[in-house]
ChimeraX commands (.cxc) that place a marker at each C-alpha (Angstrom):
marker #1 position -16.98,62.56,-96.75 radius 0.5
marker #1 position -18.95,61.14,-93.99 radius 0.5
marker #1 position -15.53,59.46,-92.82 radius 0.5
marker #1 position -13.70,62.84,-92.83 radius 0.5
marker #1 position -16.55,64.43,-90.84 radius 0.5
marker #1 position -16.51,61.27,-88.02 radius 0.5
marker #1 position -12.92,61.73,-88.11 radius 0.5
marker #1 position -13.04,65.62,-87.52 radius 0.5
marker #1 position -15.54,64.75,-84.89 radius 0.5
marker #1 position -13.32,62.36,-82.90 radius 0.5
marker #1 position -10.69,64.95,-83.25 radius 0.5
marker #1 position -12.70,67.98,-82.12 radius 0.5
marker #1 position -13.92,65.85,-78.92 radius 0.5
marker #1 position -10.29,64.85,-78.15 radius 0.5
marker #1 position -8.69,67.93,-78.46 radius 0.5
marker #1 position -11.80,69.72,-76.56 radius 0.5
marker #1 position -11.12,66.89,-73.68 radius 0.5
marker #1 position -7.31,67.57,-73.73 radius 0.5
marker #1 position -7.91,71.29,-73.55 radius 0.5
marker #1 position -10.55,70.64,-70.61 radius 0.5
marker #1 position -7.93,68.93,-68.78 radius 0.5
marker #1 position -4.80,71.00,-69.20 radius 0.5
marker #1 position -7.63,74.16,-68.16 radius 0.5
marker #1 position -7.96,72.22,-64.69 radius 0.5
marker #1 position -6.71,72.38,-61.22 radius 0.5
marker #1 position -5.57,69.07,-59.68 radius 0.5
marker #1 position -4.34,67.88,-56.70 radius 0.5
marker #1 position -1.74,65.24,-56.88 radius 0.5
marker #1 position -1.46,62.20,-54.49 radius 0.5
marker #1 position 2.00,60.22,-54.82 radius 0.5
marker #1 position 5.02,59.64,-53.00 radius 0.5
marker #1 position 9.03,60.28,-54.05 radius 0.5
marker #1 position 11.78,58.19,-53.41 radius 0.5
marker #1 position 15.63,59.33,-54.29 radius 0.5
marker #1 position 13.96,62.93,-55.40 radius 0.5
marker #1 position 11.69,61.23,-58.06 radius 0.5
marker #1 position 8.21,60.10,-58.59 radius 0.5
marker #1 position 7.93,56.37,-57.02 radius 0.5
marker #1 position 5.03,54.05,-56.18 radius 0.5
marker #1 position 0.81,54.88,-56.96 radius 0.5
marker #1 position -0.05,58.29,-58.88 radius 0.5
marker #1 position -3.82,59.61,-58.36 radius 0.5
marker #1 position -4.56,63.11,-60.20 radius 0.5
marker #1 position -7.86,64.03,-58.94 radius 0.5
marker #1 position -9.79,67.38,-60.45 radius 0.5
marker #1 position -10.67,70.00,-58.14 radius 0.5
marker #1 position -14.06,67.93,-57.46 radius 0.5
marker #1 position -12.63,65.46,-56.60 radius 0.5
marker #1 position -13.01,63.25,-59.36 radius 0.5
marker #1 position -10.17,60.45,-60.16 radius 0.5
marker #1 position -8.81,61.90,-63.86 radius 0.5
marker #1 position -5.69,59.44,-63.73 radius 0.5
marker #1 position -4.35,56.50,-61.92 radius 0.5
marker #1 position -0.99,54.79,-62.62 radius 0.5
marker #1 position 2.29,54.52,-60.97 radius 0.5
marker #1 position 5.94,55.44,-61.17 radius 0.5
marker #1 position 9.32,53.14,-60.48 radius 0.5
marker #1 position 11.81,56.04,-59.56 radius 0.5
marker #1 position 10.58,58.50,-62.17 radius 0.5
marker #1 position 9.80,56.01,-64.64 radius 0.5
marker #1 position 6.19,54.96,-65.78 radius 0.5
marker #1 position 5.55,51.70,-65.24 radius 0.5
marker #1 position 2.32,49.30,-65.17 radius 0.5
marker #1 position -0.55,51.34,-66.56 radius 0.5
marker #1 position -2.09,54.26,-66.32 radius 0.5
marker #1 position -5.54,54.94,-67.07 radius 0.5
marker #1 position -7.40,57.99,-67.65 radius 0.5
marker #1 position -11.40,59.44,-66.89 radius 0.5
marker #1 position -13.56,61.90,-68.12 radius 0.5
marker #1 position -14.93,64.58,-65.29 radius 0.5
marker #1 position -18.23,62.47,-66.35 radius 0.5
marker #1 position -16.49,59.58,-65.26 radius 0.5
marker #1 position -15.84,57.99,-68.49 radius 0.5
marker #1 position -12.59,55.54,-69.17 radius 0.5
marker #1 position -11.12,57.11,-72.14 radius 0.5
marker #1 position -7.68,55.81,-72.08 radius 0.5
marker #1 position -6.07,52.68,-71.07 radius 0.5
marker #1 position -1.87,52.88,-71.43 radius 0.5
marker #1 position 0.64,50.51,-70.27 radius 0.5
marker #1 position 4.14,51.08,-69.50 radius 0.5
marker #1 position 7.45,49.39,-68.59 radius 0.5
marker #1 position 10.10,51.46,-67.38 radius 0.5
marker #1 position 8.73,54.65,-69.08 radius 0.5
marker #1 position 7.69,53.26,-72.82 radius 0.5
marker #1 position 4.34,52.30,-73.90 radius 0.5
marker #1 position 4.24,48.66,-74.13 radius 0.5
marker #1 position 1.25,46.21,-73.90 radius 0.5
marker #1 position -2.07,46.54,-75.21 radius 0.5
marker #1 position -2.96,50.42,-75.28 radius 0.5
marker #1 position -7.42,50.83,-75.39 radius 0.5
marker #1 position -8.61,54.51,-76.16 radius 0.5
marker #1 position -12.62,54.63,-75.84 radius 0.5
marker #1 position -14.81,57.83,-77.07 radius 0.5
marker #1 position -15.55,60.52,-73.93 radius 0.5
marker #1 position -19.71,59.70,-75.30 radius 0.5
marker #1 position -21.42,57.43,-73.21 radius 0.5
marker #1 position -23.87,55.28,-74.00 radius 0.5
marker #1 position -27.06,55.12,-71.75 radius 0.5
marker #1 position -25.12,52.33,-69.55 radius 0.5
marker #1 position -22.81,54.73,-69.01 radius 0.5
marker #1 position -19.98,52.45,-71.23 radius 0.5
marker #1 position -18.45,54.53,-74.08 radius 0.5
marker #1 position -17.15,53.14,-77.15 radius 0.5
marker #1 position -14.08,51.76,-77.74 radius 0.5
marker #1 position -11.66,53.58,-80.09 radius 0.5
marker #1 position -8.78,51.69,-80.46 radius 0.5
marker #1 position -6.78,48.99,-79.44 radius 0.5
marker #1 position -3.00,48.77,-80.64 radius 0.5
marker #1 position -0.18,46.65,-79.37 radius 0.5
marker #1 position 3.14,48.20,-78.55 radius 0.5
marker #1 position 6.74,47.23,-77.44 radius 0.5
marker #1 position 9.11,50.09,-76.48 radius 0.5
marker #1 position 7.20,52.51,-77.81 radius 0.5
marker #1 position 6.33,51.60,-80.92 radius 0.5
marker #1 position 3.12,49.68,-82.48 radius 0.5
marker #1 position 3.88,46.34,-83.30 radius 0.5
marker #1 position 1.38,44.05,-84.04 radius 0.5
marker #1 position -2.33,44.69,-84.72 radius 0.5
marker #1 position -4.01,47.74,-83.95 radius 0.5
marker #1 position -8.09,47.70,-84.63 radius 0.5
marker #1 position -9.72,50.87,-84.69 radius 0.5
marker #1 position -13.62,51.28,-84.81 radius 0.5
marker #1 position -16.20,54.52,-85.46 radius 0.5
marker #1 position -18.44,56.25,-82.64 radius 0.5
marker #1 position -21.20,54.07,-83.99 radius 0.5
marker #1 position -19.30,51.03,-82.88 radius 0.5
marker #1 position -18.54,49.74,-86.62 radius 0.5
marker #1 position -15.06,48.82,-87.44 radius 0.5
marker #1 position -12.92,51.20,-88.60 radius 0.5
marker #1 position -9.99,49.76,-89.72 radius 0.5
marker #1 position -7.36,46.78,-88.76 radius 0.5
marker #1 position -3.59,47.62,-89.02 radius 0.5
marker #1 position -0.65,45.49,-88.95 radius 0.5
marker #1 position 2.60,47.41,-87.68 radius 0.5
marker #1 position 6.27,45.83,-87.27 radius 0.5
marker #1 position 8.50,47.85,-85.49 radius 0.5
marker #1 position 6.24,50.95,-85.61 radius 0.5
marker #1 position 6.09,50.63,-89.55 radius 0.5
marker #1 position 2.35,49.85,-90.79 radius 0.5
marker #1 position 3.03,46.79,-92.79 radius 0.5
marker #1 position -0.95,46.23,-94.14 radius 0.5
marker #1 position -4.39,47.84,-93.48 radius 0.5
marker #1 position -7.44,46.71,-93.98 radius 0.5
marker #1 position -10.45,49.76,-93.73 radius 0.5
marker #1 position -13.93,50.89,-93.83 radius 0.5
marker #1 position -16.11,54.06,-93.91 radius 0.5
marker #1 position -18.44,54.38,-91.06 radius 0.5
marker #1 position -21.38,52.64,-93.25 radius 0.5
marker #1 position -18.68,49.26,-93.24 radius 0.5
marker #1 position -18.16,49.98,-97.15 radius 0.5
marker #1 position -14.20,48.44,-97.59 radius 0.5
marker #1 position -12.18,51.11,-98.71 radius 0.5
marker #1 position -9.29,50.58,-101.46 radius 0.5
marker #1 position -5.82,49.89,-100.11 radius 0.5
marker #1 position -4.31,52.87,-100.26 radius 0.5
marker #1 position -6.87,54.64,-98.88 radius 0.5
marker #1 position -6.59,52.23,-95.81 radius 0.5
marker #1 position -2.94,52.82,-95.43 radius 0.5
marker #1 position -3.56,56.76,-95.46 radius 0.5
marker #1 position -6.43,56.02,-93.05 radius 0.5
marker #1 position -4.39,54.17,-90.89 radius 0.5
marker #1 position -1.72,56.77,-90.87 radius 0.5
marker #1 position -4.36,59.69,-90.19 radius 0.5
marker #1 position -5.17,57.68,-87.35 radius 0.5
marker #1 position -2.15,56.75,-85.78 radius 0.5
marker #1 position -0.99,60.78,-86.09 radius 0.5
marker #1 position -3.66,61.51,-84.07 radius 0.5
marker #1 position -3.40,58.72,-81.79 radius 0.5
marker #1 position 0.05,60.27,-81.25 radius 0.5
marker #1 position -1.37,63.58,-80.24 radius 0.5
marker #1 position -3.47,62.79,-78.14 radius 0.5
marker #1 position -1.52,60.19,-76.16 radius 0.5
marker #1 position 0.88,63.52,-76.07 radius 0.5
marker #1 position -1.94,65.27,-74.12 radius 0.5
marker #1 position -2.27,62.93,-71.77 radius 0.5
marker #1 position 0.97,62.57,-70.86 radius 0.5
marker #1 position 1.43,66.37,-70.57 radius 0.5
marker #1 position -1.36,66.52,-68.20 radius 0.5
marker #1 position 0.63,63.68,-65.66 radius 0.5
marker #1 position 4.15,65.69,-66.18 radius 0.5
marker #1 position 2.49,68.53,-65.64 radius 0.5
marker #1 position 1.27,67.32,-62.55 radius 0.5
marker #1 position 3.91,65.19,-61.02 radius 0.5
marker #1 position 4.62,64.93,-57.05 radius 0.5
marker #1 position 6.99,67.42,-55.98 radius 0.5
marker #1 position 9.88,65.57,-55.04 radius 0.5
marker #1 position 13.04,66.97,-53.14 radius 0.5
marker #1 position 16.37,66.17,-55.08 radius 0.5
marker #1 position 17.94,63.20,-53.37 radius 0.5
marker #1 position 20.82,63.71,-51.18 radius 0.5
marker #1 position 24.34,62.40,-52.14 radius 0.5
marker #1 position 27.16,60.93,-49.75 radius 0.5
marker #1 position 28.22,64.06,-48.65 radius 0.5
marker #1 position 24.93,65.27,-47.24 radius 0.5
marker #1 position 24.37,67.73,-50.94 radius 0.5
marker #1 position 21.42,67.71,-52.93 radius 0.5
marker #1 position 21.68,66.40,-56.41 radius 0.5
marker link #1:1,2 radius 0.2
marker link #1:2,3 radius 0.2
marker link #1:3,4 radius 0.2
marker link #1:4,5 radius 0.2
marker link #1:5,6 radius 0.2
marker link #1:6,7 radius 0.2
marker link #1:7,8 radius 0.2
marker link #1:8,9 radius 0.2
marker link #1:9,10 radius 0.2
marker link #1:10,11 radius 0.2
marker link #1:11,12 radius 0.2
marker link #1:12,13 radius 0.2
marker link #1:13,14 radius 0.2
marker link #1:14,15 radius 0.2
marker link #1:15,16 radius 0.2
marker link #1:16,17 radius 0.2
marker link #1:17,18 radius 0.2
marker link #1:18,19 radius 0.2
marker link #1:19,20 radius 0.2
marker link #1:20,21 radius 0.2
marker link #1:21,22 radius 0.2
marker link #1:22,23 radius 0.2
marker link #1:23,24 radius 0.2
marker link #1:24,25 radius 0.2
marker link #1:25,26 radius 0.2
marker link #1:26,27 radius 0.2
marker link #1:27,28 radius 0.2
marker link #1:28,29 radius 0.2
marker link #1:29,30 radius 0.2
marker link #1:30,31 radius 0.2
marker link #1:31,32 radius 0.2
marker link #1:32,33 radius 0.2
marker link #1:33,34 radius 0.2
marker link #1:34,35 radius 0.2
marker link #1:35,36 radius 0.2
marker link #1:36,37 radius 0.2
marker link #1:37,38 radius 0.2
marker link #1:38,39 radius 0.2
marker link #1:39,40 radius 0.2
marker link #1:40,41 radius 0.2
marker link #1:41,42 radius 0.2
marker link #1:42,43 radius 0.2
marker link #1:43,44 radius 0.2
marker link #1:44,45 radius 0.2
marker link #1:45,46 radius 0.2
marker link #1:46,47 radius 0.2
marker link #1:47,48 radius 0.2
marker link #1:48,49 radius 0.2
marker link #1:49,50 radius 0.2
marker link #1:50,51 radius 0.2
marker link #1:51,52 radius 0.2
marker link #1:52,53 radius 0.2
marker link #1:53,54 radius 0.2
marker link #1:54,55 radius 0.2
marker link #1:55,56 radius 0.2
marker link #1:56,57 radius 0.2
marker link #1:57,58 radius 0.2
marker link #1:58,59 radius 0.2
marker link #1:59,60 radius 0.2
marker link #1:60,61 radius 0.2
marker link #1:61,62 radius 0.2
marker link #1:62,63 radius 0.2
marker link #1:63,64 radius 0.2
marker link #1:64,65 radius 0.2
marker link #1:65,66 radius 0.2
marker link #1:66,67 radius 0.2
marker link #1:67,68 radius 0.2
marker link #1:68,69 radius 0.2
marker link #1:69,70 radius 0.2
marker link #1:70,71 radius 0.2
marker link #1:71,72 radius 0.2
marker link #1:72,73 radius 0.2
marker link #1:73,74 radius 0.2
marker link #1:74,75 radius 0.2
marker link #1:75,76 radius 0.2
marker link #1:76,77 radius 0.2
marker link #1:77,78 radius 0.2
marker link #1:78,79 radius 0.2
marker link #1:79,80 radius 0.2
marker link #1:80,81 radius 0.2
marker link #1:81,82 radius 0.2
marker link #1:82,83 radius 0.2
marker link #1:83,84 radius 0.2
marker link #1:84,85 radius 0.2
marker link #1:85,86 radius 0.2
marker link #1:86,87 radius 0.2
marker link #1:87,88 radius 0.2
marker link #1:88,89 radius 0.2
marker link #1:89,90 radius 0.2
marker link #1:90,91 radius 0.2
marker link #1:91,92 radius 0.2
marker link #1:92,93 radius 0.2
marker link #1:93,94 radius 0.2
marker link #1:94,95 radius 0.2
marker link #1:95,96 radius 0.2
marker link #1:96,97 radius 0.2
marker link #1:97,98 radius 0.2
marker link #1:98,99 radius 0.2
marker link #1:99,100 radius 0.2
marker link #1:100,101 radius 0.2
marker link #1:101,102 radius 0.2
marker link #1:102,103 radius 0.2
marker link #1:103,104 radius 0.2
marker link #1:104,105 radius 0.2
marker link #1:105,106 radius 0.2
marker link #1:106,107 radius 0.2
marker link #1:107,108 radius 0.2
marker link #1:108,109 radius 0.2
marker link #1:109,110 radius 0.2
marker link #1:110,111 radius 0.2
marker link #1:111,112 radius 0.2
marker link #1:112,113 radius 0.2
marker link #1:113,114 radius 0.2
marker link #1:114,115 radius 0.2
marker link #1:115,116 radius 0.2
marker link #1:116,117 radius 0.2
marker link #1:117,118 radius 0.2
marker link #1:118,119 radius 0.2
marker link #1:119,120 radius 0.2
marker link #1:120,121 radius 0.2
marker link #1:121,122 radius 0.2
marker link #1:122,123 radius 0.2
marker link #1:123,124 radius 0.2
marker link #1:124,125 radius 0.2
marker link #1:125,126 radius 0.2
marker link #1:126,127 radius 0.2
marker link #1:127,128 radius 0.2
marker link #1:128,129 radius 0.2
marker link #1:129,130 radius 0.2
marker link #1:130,131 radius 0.2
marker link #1:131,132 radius 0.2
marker link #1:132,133 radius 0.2
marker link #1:133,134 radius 0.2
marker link #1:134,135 radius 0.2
marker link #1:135,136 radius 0.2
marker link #1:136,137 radius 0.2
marker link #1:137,138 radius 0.2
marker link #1:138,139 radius 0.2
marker link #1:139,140 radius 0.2
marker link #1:140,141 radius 0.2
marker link #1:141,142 radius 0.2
marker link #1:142,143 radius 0.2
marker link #1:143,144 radius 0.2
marker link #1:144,145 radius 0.2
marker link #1:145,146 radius 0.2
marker link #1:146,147 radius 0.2
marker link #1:147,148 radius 0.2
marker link #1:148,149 radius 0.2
marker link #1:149,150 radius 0.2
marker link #1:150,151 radius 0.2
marker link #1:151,152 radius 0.2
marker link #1:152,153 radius 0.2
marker link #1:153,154 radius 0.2
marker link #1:154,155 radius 0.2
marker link #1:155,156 radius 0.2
marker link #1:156,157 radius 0.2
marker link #1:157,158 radius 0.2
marker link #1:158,159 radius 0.2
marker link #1:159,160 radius 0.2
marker link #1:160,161 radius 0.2
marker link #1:161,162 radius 0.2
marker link #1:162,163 radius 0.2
marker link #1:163,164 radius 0.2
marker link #1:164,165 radius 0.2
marker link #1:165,166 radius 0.2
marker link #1:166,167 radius 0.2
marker link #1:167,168 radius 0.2
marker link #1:168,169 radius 0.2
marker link #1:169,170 radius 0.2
marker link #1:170,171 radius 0.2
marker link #1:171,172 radius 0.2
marker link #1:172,173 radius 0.2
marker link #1:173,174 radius 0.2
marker link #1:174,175 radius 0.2
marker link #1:175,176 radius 0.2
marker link #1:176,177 radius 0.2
marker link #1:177,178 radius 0.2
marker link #1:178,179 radius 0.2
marker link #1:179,180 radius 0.2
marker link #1:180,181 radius 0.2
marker link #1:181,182 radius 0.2
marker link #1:182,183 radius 0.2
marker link #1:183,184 radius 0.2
marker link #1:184,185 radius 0.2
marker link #1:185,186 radius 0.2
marker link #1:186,187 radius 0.2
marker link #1:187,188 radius 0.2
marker link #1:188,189 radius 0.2
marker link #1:189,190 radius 0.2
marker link #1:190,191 radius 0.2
marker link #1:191,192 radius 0.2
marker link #1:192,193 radius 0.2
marker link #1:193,194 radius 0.2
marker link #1:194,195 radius 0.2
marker link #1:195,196 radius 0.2
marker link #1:196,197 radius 0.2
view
């Protein structure tokens, strides 16, 4: 139970951060080139505060983008090569500590999209969580504990581990709804004959 109720925590603060965000105005600083998003992205909230930094190749995602609380705390760390998440992706909690450092979350490896590799996960309390192995986006083994580090039986890893990715999923949805959202407004490029495409 105490796992569930972590778990439902995690959720509630994501989803309240996503819906925080999406409730925002933003001003947008980035530049267009042939009528798409090209070169450095900055979303800033209406205080000014950097939410998201990344940067486009022609419309595409590419290198990473990176995400803030209004507090000011790195939640989300996502890399990208011509539009898919691949690299090392880092979620932390939105709870600082009294530094002012949060908690990581997860870190998961990806190419084109999908996990592949290991993906640790740990609790709010900083214990592990659980240690996934994915091969082509299929979870392969998982190794998992309850927020006390009690091991849990293998099949309740593997349903943790899908839990987690699921919401993982969502919430990397949210943040990508908040950059499209939010993208420069770029003029179609023109063709040959002088027309807008």
């Amino acid at each position: 139970m105490v796992g569930k109720a972590s778990r439902l925590i995690v959720a509630f603060g994501l989803a309240a951060l996503a819906a925080a965000a999406h409730a925002q105005t933003y001003s947008v600083r980035g530049a267009c080139r042939d009528g798409f998003a090209h070169g450095v992205y900055e979303l800033r909230d209406a205080d000014g505060k950097l939410r998201t930094q990344g940067a486009f190749n022609r419309g595409a995602r590419t290198s990473s983008f990176i995400y803030w609380t209004s507090a000011g705390v790195r939640v989300a760390h996502v890399p990208y090569d011509d539009g898919v998440v691949s690299g090392t992706v880092a979620l932390w909690y939105s709870q600082t500590l009294p530094t002012r450092e949060s908690r990581q979350k997860l870190e998961a490896a990806y190419t084109k999209g999908q996990r592949n590799g290991l993906s640790r996960a740990w609790f709010p309390n900083g214990r592990p969580r659980g240690e996934y192995v994915y091969e082509n986006g299929k979870l392969v083994s998982a190794k998992a504990w309850n927020s006390f580090g009690v091991a849990l039986a293998d099949k309740a890893a593997s349903e943790q581990a899908t839990r987690d990715a699921e919401e993982d999923t969502k919430y990397f949805a949210s943040l990508d709804a908040i950059v499209e959202a939010n993208l420069p407004t770029c003029e179609p490029a023109a063709n040959g004959d002088g027309t807008k495409s």
